[in-house]
BAMISE-892916 format. One record per residue: residue number from 1; x, y, z of N, C-alpha, C in turn. Coordinates in steps of 0.2 Angstrom, whole numbers. Layout:
residues N
[r NUM,[X,Y,Z],[X,Y,Z],[X,Y,Z]]
...
END
This chain:
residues 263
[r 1,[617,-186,-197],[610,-189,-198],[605,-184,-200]]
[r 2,[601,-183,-206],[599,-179,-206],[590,-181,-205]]
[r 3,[588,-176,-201],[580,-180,-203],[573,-174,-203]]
[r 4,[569,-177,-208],[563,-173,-210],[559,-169,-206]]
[r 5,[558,-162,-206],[554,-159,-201],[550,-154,-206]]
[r 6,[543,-154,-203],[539,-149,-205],[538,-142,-199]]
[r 7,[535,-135,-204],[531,-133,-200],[523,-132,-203]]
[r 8,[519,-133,-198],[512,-134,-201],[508,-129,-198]]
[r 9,[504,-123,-199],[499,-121,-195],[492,-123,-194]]
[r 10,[489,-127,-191],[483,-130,-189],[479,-128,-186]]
[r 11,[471,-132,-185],[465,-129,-185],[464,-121,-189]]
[r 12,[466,-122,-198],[465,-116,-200],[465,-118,-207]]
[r 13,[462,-114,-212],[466,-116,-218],[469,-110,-221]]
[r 14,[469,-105,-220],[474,-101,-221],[482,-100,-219]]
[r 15,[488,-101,-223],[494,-101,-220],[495,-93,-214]]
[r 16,[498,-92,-209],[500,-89,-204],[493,-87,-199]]
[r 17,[489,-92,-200],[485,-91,-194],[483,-98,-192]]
[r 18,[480,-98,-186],[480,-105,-184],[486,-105,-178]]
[r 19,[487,-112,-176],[491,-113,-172],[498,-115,-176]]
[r 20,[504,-113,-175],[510,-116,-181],[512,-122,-176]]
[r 21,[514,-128,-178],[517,-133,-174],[524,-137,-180]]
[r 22,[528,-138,-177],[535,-141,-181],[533,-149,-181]]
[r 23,[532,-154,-185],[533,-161,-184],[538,-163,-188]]
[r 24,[544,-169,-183],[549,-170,-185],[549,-177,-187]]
[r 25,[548,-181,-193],[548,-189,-194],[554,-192,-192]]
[r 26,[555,-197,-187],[560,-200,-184],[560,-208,-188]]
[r 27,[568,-208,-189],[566,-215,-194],[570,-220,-187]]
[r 28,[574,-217,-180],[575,-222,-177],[573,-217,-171]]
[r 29,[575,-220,-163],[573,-217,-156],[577,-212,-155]]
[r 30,[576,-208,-155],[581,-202,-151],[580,-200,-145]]
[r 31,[585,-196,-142],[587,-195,-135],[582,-188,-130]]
[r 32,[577,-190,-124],[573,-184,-126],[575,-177,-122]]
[r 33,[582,-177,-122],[586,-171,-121],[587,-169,-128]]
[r 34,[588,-174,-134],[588,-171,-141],[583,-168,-143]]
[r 35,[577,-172,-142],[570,-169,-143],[568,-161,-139]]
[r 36,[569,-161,-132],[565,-153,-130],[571,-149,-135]]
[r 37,[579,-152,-137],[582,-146,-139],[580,-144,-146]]
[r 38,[579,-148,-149],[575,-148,-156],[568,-141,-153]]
[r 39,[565,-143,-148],[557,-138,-148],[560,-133,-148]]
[r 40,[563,-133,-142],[566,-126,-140],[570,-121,-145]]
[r 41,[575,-126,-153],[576,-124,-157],[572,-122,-163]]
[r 42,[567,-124,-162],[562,-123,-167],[556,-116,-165]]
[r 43,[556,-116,-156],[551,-112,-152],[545,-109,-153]]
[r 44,[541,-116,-154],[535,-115,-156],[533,-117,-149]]
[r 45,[523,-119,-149],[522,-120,-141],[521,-129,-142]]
[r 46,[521,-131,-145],[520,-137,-149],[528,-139,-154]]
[r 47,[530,-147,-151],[536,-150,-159],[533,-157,-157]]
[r 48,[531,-158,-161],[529,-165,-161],[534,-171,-167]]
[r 49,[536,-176,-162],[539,-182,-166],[538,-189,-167]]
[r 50,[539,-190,-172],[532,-194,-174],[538,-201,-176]]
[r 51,[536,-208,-174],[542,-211,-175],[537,-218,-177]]
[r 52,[538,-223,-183],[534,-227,-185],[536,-234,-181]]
[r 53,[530,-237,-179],[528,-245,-173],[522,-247,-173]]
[r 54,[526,-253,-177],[520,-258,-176],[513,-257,-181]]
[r 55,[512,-253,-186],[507,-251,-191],[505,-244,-186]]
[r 56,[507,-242,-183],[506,-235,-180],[512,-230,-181]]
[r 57,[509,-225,-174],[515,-220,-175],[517,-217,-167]]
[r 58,[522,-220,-162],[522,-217,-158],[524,-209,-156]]
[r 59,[521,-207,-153],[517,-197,-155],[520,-196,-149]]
[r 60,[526,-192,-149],[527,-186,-142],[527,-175,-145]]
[r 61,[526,-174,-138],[525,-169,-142],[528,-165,-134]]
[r 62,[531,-161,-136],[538,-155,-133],[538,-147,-135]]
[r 63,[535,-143,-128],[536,-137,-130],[542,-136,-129]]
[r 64,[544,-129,-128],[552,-126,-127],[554,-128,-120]]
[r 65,[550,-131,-117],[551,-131,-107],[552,-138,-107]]
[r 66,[546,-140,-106],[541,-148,-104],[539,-154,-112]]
[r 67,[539,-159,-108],[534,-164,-113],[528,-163,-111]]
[r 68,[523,-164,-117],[516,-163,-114],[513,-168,-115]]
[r 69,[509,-172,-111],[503,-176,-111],[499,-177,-115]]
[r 70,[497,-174,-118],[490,-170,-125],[489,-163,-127]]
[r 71,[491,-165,-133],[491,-160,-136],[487,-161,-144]]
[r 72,[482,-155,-146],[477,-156,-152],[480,-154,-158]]
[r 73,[483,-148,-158],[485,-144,-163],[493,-149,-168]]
[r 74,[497,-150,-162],[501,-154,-164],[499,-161,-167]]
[r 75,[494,-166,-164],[493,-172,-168],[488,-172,-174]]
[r 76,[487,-164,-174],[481,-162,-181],[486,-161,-187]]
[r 77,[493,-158,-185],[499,-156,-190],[501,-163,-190]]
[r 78,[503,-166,-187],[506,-174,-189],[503,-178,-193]]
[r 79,[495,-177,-192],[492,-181,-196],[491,-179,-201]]
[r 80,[490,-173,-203],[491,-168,-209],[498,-171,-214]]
[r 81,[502,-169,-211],[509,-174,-213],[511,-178,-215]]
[r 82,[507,-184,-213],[507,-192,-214],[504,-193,-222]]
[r 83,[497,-188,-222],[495,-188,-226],[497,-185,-233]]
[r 84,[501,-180,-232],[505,-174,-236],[508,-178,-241]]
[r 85,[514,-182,-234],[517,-182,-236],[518,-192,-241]]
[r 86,[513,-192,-240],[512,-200,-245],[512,-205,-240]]
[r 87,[515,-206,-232],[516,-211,-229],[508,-214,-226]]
[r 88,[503,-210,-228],[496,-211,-226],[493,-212,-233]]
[r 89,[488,-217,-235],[483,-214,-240],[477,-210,-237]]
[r 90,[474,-207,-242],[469,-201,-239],[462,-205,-235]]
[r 91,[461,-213,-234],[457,-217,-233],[459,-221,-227]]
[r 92,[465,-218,-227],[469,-225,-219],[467,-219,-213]]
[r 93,[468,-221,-208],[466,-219,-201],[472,-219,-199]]
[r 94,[473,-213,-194],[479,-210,-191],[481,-214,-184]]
[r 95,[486,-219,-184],[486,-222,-176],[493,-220,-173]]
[r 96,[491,-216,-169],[496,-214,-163],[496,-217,-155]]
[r 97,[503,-219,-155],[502,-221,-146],[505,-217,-143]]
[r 98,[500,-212,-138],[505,-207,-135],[505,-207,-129]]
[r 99,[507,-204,-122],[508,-204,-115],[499,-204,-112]]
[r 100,[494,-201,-120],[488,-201,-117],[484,-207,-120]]
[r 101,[487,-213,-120],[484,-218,-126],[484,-218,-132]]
[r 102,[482,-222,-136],[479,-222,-142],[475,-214,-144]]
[r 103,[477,-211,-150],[474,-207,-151],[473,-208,-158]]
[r 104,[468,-205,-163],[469,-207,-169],[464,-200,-174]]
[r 105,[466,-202,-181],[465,-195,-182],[461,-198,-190]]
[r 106,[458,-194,-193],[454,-199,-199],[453,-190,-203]]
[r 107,[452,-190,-211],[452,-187,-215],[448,-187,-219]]
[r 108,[444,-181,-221],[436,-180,-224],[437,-172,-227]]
[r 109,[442,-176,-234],[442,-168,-237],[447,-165,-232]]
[r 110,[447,-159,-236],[451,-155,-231],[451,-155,-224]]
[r 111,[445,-158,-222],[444,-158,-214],[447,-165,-213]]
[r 112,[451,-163,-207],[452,-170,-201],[448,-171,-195]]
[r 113,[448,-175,-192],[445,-175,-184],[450,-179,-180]]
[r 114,[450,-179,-176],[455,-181,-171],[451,-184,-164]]
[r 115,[451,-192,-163],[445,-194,-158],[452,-194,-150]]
[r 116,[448,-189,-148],[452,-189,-141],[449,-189,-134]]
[r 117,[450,-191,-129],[448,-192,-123],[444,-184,-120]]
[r 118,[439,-189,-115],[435,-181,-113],[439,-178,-107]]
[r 119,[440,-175,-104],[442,-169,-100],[439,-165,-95]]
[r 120,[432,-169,-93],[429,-161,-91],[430,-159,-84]]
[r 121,[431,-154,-84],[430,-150,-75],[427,-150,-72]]
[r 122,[430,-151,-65],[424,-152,-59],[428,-144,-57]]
[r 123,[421,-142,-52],[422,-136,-50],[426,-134,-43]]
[r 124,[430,-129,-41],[435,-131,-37],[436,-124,-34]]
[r 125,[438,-121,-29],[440,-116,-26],[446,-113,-31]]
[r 126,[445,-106,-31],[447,-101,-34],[456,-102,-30]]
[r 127,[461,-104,-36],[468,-105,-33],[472,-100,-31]]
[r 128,[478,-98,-26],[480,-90,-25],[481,-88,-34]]
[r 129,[482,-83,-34],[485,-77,-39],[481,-79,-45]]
[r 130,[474,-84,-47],[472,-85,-53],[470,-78,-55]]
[r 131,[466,-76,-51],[461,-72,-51],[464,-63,-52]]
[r 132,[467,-62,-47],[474,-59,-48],[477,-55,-54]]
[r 133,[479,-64,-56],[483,-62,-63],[477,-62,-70]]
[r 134,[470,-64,-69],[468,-61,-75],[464,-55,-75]]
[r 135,[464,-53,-68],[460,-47,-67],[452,-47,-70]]
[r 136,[448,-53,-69],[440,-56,-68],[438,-56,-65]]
[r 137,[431,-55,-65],[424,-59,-60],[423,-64,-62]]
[r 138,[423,-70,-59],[423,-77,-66],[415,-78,-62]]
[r 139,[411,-81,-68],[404,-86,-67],[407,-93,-63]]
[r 140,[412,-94,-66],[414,-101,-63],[422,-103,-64]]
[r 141,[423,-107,-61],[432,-110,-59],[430,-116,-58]]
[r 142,[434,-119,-64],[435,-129,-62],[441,-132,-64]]
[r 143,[444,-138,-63],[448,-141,-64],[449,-146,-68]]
[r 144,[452,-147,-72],[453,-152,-78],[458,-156,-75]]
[r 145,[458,-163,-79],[464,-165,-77],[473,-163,-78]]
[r 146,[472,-157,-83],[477,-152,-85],[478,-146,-84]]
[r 147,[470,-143,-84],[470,-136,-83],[465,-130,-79]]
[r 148,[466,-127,-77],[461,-122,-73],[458,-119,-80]]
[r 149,[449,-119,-78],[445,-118,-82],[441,-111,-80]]
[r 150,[440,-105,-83],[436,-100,-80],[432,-97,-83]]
[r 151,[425,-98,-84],[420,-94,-87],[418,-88,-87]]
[r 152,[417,-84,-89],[416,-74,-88],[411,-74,-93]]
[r 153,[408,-66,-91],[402,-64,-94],[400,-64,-100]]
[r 154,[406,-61,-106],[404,-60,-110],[410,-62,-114]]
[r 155,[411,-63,-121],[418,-64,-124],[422,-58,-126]]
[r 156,[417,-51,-124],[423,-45,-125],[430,-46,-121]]
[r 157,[425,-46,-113],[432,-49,-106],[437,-53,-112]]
[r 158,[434,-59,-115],[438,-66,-117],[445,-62,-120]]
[r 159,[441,-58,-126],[446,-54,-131],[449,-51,-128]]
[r 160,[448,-44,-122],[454,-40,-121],[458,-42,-115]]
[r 161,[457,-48,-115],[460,-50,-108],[468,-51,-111]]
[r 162,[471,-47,-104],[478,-46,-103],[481,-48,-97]]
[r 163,[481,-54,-98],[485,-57,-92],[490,-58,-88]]
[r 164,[491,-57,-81],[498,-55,-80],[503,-60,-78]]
[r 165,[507,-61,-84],[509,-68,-84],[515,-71,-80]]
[r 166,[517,-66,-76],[522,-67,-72],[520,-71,-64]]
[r 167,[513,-70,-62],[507,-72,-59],[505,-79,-60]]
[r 168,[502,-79,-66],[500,-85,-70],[504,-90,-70]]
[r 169,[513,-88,-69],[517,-93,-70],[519,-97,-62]]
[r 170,[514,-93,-58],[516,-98,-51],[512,-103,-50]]
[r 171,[505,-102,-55],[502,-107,-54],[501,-115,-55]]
[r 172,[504,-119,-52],[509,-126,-55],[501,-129,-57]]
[r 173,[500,-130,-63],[496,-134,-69],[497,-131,-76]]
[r 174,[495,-136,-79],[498,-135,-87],[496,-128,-90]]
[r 175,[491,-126,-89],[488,-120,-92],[480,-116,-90]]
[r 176,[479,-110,-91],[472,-108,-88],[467,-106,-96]]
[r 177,[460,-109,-96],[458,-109,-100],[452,-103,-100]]
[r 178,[452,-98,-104],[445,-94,-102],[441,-93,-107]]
[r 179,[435,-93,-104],[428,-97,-110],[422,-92,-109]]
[r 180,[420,-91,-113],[411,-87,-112],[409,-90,-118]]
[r 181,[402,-87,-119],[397,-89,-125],[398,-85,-129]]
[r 182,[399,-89,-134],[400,-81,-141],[393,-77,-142]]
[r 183,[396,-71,-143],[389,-65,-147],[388,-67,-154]]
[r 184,[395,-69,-157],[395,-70,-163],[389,-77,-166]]
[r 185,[384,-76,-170],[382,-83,-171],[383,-87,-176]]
[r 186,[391,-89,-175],[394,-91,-179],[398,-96,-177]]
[r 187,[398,-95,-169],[401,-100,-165],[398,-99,-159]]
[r 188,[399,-106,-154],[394,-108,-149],[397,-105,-142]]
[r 189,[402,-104,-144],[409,-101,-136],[414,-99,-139]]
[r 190,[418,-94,-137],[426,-94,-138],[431,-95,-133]]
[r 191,[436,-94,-134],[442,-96,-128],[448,-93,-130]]
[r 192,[452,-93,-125],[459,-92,-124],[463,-95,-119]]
[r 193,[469,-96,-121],[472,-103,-114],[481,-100,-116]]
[r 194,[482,-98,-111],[488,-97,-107],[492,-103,-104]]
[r 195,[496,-103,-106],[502,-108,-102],[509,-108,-100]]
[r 196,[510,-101,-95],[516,-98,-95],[522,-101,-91]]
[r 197,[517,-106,-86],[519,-112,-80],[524,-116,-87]]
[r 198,[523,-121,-92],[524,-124,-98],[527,-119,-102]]
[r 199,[531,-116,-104],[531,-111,-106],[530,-107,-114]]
[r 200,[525,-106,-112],[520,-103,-119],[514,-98,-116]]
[r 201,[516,-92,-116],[512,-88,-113],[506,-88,-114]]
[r 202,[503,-86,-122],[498,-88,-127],[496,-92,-132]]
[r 203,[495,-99,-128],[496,-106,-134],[490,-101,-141]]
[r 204,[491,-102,-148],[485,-97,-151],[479,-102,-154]]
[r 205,[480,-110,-154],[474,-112,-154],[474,-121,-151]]
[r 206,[472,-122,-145],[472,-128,-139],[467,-134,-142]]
[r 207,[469,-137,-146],[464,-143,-149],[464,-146,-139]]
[r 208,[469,-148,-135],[464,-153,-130],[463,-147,-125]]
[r 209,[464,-141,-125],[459,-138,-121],[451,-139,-123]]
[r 210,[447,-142,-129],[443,-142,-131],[439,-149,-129]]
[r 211,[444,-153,-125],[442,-159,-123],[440,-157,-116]]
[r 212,[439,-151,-114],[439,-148,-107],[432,-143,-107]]
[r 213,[432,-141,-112],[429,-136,-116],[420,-140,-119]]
[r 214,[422,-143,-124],[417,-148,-125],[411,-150,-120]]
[r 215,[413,-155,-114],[408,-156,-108],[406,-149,-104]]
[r 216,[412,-145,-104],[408,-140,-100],[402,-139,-103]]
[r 217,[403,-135,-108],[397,-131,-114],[391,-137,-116]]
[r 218,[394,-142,-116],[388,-145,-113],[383,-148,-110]]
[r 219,[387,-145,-103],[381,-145,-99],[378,-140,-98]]
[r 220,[382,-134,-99],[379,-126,-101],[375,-126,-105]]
[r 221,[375,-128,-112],[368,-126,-118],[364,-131,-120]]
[r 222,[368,-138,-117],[364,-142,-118],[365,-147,-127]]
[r 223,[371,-145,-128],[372,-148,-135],[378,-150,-136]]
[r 224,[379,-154,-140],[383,-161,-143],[388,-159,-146]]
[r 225,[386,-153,-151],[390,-153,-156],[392,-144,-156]]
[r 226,[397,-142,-156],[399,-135,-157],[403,-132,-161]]
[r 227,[404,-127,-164],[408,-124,-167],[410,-119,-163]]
[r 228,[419,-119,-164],[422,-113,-157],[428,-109,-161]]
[r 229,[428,-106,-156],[434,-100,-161],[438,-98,-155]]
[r 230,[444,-100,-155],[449,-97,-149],[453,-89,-153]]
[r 231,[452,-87,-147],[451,-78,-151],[458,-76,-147]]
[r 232,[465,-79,-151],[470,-76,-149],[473,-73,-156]]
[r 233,[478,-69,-153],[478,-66,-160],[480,-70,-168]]
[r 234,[481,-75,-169],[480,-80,-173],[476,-82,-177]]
[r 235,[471,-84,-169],[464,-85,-171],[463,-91,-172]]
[r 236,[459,-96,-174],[457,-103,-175],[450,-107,-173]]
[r 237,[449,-111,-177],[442,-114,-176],[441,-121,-176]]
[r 238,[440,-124,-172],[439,-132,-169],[431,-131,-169]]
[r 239,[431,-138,-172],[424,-142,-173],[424,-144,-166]]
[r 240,[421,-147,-161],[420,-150,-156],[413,-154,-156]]
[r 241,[412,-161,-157],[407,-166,-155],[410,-171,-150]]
[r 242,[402,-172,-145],[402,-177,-139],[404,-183,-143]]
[r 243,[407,-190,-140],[404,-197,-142],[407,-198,-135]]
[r 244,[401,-200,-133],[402,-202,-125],[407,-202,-120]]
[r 245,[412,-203,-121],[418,-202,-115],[423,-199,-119]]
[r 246,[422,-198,-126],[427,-196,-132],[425,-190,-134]]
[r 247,[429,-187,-136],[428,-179,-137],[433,-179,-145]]
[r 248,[429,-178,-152],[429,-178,-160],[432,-171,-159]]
[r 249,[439,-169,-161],[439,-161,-164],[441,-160,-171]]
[r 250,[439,-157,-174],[440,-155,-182],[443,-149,-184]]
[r 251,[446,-150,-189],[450,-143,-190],[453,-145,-197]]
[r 252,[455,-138,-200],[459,-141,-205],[468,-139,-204]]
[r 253,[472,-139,-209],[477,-137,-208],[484,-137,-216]]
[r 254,[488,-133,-214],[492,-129,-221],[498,-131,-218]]
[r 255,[504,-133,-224],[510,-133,-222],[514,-128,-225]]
[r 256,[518,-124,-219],[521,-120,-222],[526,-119,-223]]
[r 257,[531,-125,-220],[538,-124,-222],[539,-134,-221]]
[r 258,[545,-134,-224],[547,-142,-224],[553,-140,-225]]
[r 259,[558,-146,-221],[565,-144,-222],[570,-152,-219]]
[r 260,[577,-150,-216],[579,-154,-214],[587,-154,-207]]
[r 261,[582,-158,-204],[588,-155,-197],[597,-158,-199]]
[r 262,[600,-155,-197],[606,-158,-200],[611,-161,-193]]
[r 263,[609,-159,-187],[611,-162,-181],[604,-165,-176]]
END
């Protein structure tokens, strides 16, 4: 049986930067020992499979380790796809039903948005080894319902932070996210997010870190709408706006490979 697979790099429009994600179109269910062996085959931080029900699309998404719960980059590549590749008009809304509800994605020109659930942090005592393995003074430590969140002084820390990943990977949650205010004024904050526990040491751009990310920074600046730049070496840039308990990220996206699995 053979079936359709993309690789996509997203939140970016130049190809090999961004986040690269594989999406697989399933024309029946498959088995989800098939599926992580597929990610793991593929060994991106992100495989998403995408399987059509019911005038939707049921969305799972598998790194090389784990299934995950929510994931941005990856339903930003799916949707990108749907519409690529003809099974979406440029006008239809994207309906995925995933482990995190209804998610859905809508298209405006090269830009998509993706309406996702909010995420924010409450603040929480410093966990063993966080601290440790980034080797920081943090402003702040919080908790998401995915990820340890940690504020620092300035986004140079952000960019040369070398994290000791072996530390990092004792820490049982999906991922550590770490955030300052940009100098740049071209963006409102940057970040970077580690998920070595999951295994992906440097995911290189976290669309639902930014459902995390989004309420923090706004209760920090005081504003709705941001421009962000996760500054790993890839690189990438998410739109983030508030709507109430929802959190809009935007981004564009390129295909760079299509092909076909043969088992």
């Amino acid at each position: 049986m053979k079936t359709t697979i993309f690789q996509v790099d997203a939140f970016t429009h130049d190809p090999f930067r961004g986040n690269p994600a594989a999406v697989c179109i399933l024309d029946s269910p498959r088995p989800d020992a098939w599926m992580l062996a597929v990610a793991r085959e593929m060994n991106l931080s992100e495989t998403a499979f995408l399987l059509p029900e019911e005038g939707a699309y049921r969305l799972r998404w598998f790194t090389p380790a784990v299934e995950e719960k929510l994931c941005g980059h990856a339903t930003l590549a799916s949707a990108h796809v749907l519409w690529e590749s003809g099974k979406l008009k440029p006008g239809e809304t994207a309906l995925f039903n995933t482990l995190s509800g209804v998610l859905t994605a809508s298209k405006f020109g090269s830009l998509i948005e993706l309406n996702f659930p909010s995420t924010p942090p409450e603040p929480v005592e410093t966990p063993p080894f966080l601290l440790d393995a980034l080797g920081v003074s943090p402003l702040y430590v919080g908790k998401s319902p995915f990820d340890y969140l940690v504020e620092v002084a300035d986004d140079e820390i952000v960019r040369n932070l070398h994290p000791n990943m072996t530390l990092l990977r004792e820490i049982d949650i999906r991922g550590i996210i770490i955030t300052s205010v940009s100098t740049n004024p071209k963006y409102d904050f940057i970040s970077r997010f580690f998920a070595p526990h999951d295994g992906i040491d440097e995911d290189p751009v976290t669309g639902s870190a930014h459902c995390c990310l989004g309420p923090y920074w706004n209760e920090k600046l005081g504003k709705t709408s941001f421009k962000a730049y996760q500054a790993s070496p890839r690189g990438g840039i998410v739109a983030v706006r508030l709507e109430g308990n929802r959190i809009i990220l935007g981004g564009e996206a390129v295909t760079v490979m299509g092909g076909e699995l043969y088992y």
